[in-house]
C-alpha positions in Angstrom: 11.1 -2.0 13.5 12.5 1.3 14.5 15.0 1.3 17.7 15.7 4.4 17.7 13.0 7.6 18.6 11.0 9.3 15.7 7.6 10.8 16.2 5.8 9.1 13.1 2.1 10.9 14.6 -0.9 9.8 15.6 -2.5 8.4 12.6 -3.1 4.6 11.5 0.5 4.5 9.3 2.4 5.7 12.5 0.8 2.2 14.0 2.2 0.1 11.2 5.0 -2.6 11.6 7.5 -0.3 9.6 7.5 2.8 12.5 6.8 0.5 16.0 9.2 -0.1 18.2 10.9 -3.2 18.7 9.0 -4.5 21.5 6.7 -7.4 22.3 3.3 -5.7 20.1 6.0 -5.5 17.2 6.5 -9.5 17.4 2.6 -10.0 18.2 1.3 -8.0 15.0 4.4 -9.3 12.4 3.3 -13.1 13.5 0.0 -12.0 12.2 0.9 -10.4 8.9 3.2 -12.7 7.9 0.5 -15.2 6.7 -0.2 -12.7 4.3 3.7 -13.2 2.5 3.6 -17.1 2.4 5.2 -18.9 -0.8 2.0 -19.1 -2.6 0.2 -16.0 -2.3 3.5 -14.3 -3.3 3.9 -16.7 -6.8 -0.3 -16.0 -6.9 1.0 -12.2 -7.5 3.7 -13.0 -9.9 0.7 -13.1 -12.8 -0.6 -9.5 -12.2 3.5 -8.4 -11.5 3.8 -9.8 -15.2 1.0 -8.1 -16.8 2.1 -4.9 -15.2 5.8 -5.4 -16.0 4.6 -6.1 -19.8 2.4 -2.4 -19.5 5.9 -0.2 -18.3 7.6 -2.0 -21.1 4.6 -0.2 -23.9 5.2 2.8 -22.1 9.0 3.1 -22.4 8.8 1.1 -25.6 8.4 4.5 -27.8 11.0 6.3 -26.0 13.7 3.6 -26.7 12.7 3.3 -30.3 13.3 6.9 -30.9 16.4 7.3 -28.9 15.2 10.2 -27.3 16.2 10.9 -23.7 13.1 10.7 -21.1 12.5 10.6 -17.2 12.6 7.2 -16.3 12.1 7.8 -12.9 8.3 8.9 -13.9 8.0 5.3 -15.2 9.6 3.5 -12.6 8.0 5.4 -10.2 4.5 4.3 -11.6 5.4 0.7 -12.3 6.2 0.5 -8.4 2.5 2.3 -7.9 0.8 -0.2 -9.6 2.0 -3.1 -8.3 1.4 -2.3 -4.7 -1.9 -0.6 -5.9 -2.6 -4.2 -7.6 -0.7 -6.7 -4.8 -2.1 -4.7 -1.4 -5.5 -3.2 -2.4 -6.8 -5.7 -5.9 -7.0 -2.2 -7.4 -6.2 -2.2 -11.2 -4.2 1.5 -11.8 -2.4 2.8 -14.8 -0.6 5.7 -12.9 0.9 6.7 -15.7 -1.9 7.3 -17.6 -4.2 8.2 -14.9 -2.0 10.7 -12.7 -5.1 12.0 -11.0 -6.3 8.4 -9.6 -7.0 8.9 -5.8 -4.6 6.0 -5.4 -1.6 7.8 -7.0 -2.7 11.0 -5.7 -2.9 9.9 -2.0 0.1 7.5 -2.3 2.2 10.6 -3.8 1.0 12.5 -1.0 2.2 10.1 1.7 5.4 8.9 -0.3 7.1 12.6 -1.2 7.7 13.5 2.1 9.9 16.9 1.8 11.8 18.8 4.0 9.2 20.4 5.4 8.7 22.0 8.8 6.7 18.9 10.4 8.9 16.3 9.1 12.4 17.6 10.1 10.5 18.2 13.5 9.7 14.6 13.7 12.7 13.2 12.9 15.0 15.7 14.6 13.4 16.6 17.4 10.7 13.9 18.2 9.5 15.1 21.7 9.1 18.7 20.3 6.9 16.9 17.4 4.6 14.7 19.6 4.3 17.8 22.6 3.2 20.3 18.9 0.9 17.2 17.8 2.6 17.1 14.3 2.0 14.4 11.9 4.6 13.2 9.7 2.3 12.0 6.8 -0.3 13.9 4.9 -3.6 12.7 7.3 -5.9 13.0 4.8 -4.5 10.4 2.4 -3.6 8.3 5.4 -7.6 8.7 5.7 -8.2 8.0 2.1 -6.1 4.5 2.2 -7.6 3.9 6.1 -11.0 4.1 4.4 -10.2 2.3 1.4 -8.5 -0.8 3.4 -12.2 -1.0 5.5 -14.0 -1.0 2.1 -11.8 -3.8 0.6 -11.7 -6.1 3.8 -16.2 -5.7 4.2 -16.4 -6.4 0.3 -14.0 -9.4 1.3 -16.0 -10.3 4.0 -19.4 -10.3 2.4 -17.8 -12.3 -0.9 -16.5 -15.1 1.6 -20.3 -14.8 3.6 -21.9 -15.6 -0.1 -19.1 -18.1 -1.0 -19.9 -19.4 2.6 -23.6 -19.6 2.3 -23.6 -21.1 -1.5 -21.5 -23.8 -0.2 -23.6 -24.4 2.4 -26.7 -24.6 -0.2 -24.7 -27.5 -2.4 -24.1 -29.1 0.5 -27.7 -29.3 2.3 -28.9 -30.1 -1.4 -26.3 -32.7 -2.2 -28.1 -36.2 -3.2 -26.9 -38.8 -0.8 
């Protein structure tokens, strides 16, 4: 939680658990995430971590047998991408290989925050920011992943609805 001031803006991200204040909402909404990081989902994510783990290794894997020098970072960077591409959203990304995917395109948008006029507005002079309405994020891939999360949890909700109704089905038809 943040205790200190920061205008974060006025879009879903600034709402998150990372940029609230430590107050009573902040203990309300971590209580309900948490569920999310219990012992077994996190080992269930260990599987996809692995496969994407073995994919940087391919990528680097030329660079190291030739000796030449390379930007790691690029790698690292996209290793990082896919995982929480893969562990948040269920969205299977090769960022390395697809540097133009609207995930790694909106998430690079969000994540390279420069120096730019807004952002040194909302971190130095926070009162300033939220009086001139200025957003620390890029709003329109703050949209992008608002829009994708409501996609993912309906298609979530209507797979559980079918799972739900088939179960119902077996169960109304089960031979007594």
């Amino acid at each position: 939680p943040i205790r200190n001031s920061l205008h974060s803006g006025t879009s879903n991200i600034s709402k998150s658990l990372f940029f609230m204040e430590a107050n009573e909402d902040w203990k309300r909404i971590r209580s309900i995430v948490s569920p999310a990081f219990t012992t077994g989902k996190l080992k269930r994510m260990l599987s996809p971590i692995e496969r994407i783990a073995h994919n940087f290794i391919e990528h680097i894997r030329p660079h190291a047998q030739s000796g030449e020098v390379f930007d790691l970072k690029k790698y690292i960077g996209g290793f990082a991408m896919d995982v929480i591409a893969c562990c948040a959203y269920g969205v299977e990304i090769d960022s390395v290989r697809q540097p133009n995917h609207p995930v790694v395109v909106n998430a690079k948008k969000i994540l390279n925050v420069d120096a730019f006029f807004s952002f040194i507005m909302c971190v130095m002079f926070p009162k300033i920011a939220k009086l001139l309405r200025l957003e620390l994020f890029d709003k329109k891939a703050v949209s992008y992943f608002d829009d994708l999360t409501f996609q993912i949890v309906e298609k979530r909700m209507q797979i559980t609805e079918t799972k739900r109704k088939f179960l119902i089905f077996k169960l109304n038809n089960f031979p007594y």
